[in-house]
C-alpha positions in Angstrom: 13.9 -4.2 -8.8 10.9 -1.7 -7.4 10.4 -3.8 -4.4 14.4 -4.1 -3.5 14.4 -0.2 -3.8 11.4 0.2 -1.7 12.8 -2.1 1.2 16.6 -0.5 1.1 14.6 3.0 1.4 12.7 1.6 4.2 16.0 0.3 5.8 17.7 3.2 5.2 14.6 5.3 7.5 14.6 3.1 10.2 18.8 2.9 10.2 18.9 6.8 9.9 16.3 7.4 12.6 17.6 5.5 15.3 14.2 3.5 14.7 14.3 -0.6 13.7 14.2 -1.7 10.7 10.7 -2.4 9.1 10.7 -5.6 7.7 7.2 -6.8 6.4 5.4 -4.9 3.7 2.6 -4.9 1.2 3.1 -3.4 -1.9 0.5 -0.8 -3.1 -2.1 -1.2 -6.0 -0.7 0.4 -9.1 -2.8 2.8 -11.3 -4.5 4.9 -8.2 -5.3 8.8 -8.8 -3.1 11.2 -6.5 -5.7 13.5 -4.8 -5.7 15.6 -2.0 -4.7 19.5 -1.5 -0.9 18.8 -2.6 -2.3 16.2 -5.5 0.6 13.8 -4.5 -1.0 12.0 -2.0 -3.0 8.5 -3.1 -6.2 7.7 -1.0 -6.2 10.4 1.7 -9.6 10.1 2.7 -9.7 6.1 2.7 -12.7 5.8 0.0 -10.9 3.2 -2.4 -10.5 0.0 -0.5 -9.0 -3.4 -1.7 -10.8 -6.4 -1.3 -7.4 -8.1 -0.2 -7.2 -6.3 3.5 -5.2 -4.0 1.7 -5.1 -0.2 1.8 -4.4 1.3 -1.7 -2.4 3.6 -2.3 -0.1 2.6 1.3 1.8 0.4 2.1 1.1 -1.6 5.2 4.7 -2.4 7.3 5.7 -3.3 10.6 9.1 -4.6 12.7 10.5 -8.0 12.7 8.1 -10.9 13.3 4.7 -12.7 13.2 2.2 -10.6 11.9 1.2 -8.2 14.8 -1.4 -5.3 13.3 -4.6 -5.8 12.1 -4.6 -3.0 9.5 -8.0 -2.6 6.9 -10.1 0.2 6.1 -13.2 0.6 8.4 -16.5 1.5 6.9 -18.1 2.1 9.9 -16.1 4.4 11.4 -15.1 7.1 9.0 -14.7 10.6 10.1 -15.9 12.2 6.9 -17.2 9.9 4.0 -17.9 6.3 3.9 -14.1 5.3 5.5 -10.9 5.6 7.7 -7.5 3.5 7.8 -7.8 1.2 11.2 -4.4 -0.3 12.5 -5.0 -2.5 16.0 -1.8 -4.3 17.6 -2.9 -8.1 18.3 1.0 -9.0 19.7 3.2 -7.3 21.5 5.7 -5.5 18.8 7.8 -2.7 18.5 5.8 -0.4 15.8 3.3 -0.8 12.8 3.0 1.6 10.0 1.1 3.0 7.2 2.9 4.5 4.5 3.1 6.5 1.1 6.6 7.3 -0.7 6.5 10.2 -2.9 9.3 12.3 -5.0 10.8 14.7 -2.6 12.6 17.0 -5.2 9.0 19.2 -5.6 9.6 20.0 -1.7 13.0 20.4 -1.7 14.0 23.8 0.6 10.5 24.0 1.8 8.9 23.0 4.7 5.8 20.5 4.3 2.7 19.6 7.1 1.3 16.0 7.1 -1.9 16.3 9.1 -5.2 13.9 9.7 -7.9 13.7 11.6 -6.9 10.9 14.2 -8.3 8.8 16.8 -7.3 6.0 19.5 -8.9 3.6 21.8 -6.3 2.1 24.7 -3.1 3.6 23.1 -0.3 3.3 25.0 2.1 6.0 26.4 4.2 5.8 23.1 1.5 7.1 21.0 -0.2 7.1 17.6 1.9 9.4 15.3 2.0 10.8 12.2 5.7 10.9 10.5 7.3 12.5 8.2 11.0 11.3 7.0 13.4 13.2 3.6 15.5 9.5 4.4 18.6 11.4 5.3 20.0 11.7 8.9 18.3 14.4 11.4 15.9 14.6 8.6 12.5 12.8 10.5 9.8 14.3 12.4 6.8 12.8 14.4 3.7 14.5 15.3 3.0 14.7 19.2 0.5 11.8 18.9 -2.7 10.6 20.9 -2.6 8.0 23.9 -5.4 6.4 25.8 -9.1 7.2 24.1 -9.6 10.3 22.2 -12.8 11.3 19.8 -11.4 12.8 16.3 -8.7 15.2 16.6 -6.3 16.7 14.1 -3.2 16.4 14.7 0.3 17.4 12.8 3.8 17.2 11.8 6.4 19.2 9.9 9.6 19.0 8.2 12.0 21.2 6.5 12.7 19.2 3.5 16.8 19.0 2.7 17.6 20.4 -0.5 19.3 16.8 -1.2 16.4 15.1 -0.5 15.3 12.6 -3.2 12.4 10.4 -1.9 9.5 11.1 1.6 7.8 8.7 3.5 4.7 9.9 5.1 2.4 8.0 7.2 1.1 7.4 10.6 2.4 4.6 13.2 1.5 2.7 16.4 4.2 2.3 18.7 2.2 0.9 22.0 -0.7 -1.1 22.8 -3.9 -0.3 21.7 -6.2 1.1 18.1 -5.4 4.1 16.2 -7.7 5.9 13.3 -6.6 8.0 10.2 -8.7 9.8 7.8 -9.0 13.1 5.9 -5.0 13.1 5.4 -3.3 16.0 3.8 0.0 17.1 3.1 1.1 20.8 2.1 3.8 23.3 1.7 3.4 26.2 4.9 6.7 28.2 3.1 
C-alpha cells in the first residue's frame, strides 16, 4: 500500500507540473536517521551508501523506459567527507531524479530553501536542478541549475509552502545530456 501511495504522489507531481510522469523507482532503506539543519532530511551529505547501487534515504526515479541513469554514490568525488550522489544519463531520456518525500504540514505557510553544493560535467542546456514540489498545482519550483562543466557550486530553490499542503518532494534532477553531483544538501525554513 506504501509503494501505491508513493507512485500516485509521484504521478500526481509530474501531472501537476506540466512535467511527465516518473515511472521507475527504487524504494528507500527503512530505519535511516533524519540529519541535517531541518533534521528531516535522510542522508544529506551521502556518507551511508547501499551496497545495492542504491542511495539511502532517496529514491532513485526517472521517465518512461529502459533504464537510462547511472545513479550511485561516488567515493571519490565528495565535496566534503568521504561521498556525493552521482547521476550520469547513458540514453537519451526525458529526466532522472533523486528524491526524498517528507511531511509537509511542519512547513505549511512558510517558505523552505533546498540547497547543495552541485557540480556537472557536459550538462546540457536544460540543466542539473534542484526541485522543490508541496504536490499541488503552481506549487513547484526549480533552482536555476548548472550546464556544461562547473567546479562545486551551491546552488538553491525556494517555495512557499501552501497551507493545504500535505506531503514535499525534494531532490535534484538531470534533464539533458551529461553528469551532475550533489552533496552537503540542506533544507530550511527562511520565514
Amino acid at each position: 500500500m506504501k509503494r501505491l501511495s508513493m507512485i500516485a504522489a509521484l504521478l500526481l507531481v509530474a501531472c501537476g507540473s506540466g512535467n511527465p510522469p516518473m515511472t521507475t523507482a527504487t524504494e528507500p532503506k527503512p530505519a535511516l536517521q533524519a540529519s541535517g539543519p531541518s533534521g528531516a532530511l535522510v542522508n544529506p551529505d551521502f556518507e551511508q551508501t547501499g551496497g545495492d547501487n542504491g542511495t539511502p534515504g532517496w529514491i532513485h526515479t526517472q521517465h518512461a523506459g529502459p533504464p537510462s541513469y547511472s545513479m550511485t554514490t561516488d567515493s571519490a568525488g565528495a565535496y566534503a567527507g568521504h561521498g556525493s550522489f552521482h547521476m550520469k544519463r547513458t540514453l537519451p531520456q526525458v529526466y532522472g531524479s533523486l528524491q526524498q518525500t517528507l511531511d509537509a504540514r511542519p512547513y505549511a505557510g512558510k517558505t523552505l530553501e533546498l540547497s547543495a553544493m552541485l557540480k556537472t560535467q557536459g550538462v546540457g542546456a536544460e540543466g542539473w536542478k534542484l526541485y522543490i514540489t508541496a504536490q499541488l498545482p503552481g506549487a513547484m519550483a526549480y533552482s536555476t541549475g548548472l550546464t556544461g562543466d562547473t567546479g562545486w557550486q551551491r546552488d538553491a530553490v525556494r517555495l512557499r509552502i501552501p497551507e493545504n499542503a500535505h506531503q514535499l518532494i525534494v531532490g535534484v534532477t538531470l534533464l539533458d545530456a551529461g553528469e551532475g553531483w550533489m552533496d552537503d544538501v540542506e533544507l530550511k525554513t527562511v520565514n
